[in-house]
C-alpha positions in Angstrom: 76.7 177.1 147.7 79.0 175.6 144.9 82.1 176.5 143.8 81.6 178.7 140.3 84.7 176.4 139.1 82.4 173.1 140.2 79.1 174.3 138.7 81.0 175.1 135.3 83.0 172.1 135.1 83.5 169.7 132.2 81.8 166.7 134.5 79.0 168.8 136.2 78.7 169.4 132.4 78.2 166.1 131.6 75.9 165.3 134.4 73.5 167.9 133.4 73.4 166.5 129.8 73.2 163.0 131.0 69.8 164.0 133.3 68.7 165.8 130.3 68.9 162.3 128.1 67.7 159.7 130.5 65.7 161.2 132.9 62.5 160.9 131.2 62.1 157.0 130.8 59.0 156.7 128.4 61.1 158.6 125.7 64.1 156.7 125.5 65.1 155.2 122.2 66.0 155.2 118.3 62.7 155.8 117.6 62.7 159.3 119.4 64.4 162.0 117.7 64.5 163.9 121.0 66.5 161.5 122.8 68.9 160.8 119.8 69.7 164.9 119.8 69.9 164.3 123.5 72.5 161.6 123.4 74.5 163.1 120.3 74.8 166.3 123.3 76.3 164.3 125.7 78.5 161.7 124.0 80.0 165.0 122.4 81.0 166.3 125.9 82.1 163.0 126.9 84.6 163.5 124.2 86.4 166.1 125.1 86.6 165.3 128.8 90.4 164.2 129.9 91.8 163.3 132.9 92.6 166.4 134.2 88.9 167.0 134.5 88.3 164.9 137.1 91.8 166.1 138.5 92.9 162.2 138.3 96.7 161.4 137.6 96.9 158.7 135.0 99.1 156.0 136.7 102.4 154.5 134.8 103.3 151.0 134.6 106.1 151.4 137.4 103.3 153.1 140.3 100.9 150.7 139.4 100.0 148.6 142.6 101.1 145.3 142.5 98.9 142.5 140.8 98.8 140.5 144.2 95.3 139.4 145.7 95.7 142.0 148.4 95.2 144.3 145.8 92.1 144.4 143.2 92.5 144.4 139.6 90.0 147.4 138.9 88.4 150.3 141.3 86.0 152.5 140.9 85.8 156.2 141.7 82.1 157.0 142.2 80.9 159.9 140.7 77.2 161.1 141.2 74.2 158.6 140.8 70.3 159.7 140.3 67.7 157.1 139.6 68.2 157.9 136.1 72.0 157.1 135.6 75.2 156.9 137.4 78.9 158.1 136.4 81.8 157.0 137.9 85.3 156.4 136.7 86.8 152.6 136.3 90.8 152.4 136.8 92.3 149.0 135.4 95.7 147.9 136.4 98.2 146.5 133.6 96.6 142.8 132.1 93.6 143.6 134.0 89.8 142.7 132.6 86.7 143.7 133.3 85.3 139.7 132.1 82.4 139.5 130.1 79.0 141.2 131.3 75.9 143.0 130.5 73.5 145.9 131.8 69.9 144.6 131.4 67.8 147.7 130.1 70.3 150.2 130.2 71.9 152.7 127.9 75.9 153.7 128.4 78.8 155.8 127.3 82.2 154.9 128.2 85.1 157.4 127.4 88.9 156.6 127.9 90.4 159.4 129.8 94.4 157.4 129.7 95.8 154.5 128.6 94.4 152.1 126.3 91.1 149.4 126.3 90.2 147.0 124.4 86.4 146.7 124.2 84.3 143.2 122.8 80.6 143.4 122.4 78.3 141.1 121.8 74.8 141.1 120.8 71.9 138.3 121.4 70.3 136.6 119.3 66.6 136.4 119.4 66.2 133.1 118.2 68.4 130.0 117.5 69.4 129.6 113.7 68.2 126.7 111.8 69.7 123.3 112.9 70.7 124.3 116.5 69.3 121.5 117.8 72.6 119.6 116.1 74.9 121.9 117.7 77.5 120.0 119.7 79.8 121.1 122.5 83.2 120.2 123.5 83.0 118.8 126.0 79.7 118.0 125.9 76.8 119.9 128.1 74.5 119.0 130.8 70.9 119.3 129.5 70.3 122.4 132.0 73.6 124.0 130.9 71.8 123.7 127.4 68.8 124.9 128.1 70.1 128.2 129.5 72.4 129.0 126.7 71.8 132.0 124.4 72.7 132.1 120.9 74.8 135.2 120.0 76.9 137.2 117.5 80.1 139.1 118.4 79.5 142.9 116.4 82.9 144.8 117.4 86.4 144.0 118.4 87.9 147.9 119.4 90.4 150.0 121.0 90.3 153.0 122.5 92.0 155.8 124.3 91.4 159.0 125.4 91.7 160.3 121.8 88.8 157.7 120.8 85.1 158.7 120.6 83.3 157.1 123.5 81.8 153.5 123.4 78.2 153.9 123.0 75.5 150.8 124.1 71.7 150.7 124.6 69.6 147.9 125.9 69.5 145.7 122.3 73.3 146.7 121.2 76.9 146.3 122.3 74.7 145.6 125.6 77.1 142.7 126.5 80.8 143.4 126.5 84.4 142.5 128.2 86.8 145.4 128.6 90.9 144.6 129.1 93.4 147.1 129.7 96.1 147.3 126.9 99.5 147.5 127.2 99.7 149.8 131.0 97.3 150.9 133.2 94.0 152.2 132.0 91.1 154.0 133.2 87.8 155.7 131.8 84.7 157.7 133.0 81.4 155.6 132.8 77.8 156.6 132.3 74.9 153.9 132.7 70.8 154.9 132.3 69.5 153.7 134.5 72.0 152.2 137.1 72.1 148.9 138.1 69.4 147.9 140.6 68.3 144.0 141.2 65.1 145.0 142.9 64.0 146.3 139.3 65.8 143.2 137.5 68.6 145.4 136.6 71.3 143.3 138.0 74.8 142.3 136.4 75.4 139.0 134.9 78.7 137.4 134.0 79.0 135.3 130.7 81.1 132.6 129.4 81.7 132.3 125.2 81.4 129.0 124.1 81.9 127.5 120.3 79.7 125.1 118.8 80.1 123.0 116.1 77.4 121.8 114.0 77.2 118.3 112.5 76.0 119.6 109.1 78.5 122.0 109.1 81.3 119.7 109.7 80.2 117.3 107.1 80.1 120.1 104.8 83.5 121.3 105.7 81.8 124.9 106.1 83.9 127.5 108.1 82.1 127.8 111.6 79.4 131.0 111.7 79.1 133.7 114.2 76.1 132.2 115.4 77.7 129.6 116.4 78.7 131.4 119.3 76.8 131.2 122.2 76.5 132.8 125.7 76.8 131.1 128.9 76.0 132.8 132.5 78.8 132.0 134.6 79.4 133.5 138.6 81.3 136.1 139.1 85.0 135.0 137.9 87.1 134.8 140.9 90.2 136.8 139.3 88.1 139.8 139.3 86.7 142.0 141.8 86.3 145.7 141.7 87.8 148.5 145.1 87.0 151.6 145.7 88.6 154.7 145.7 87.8 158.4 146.5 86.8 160.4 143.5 89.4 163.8 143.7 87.3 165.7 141.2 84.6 168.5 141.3 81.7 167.6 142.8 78.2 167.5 140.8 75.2 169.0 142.2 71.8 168.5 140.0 
């Protein structure tokens, strides 16, 4: 049997909300007033959850491992995983990135438990504005490059720490973001519905931003647009790659 102390803890908490909100696929979304209470629930208990809750020791700029390749950039404490979400916990040593990325069909809360992030999202665009046919590159594109590109918009430049409100996406917002470490170490509990899984096309992809400029525009002197962003899949960026760690905290049990 569980410890009292694990079944009553602030994550076990969380885990139980979290199978409450996601495990029921069919009724996930804005549309259903259900799943909003259900979500409101849980990003309220990932508020008040602080590193001391998962009995994790936020690291100071002089531990920090060294930035050498021996060592990665980010680890990851896993939590629990169902095949309705998994939780873990990212750590990010100082100047590291997590580089632009989305979750494909997934919902997720992230909540800062030390340090500081700064969090970029980015939405797609269904279809290409007017005129970007005339959209140029610098330098210039390969017509395959072109025709995999995606027109998007950037919605929110943020920081956060563990005083901050979690960072809240869903399949069609903030889907697509890039999360740095600010000024020290950083590290924050994660929650993604459902979890990654290539077999059911859920895999991650890495993306590159890239400006265009528009002939039309130029001649017009207009200010570029934020459409005029656009996404590029890239491989994996060779500066990053993610460790693991144990996770010291109380276990879950569903």
């Amino acid at each position: 049997m569980m410890p009292r102390d694990n079944m009553t803890s602030t994550v076990q908490k969380i885990a139980r909300q979290a199978l409450t909100t996601f495990r029921n696929p069919s009724l996930l979304g804005e549309h259903n007033k259900k799943f909003l209470e259900n979500q409101s629930k849980l990003k309220s208990l990932m508020a008040e959850v602080r590193a001391a809750d998962l009995r994790i020791v936020p690291r100071s700029i002089e531990s920090a491992p060294s930035t050498s390749r021996v060592a990665p950039p980010v680890t990851y404490m896993h939590v629990y995983e169902t095949d309705s979400f998994s939780m873990g916990v990212f750590l990010l040593k100082t100047g590291a990135s997590i580089p632009l990325h989305d979750h494909p069909g997934m919902y997720g809360m992230l909540k800062v438990i030390y340090g500081k992030v700064r969090i970029s999202c980015f939405d797609r665009l269904d279809k290409p504005r007017d005129g970007d046919s005339s959209v140029q590159f610098n330098p210039p594109l390969m017509p395959l490059q072109r025709s995999s590109l995606r027109p998007t918009v950037l919605k929110s430049v943020g920081e956060y720490t563990e005083e901050s409100d979690p960072c809240v996406l869903s399949p069609q917002t903030d889907n697509i973001h890039q999360i740095d470490a600010v000024d020290g170490p950083t590290a924050f509990i994660d929650i993604l519905a459902p979890p990654y899984d290539p077999d059911d096309g859920r895999d991650c992809h890495y993306y590159k931003i890239l400006h265009a400029h528009s002939e039309a525009a130029d001649k017009n002197n207009q200010a570029q647009e934020q459409g005029d962003l656009w996404l590029m899949e890239i491989p994996q960026p060779s500066e990053f790659w993610c460790g693991g760690e144990p996770y010291p905290g109380p276990k879950v049990s569903l």
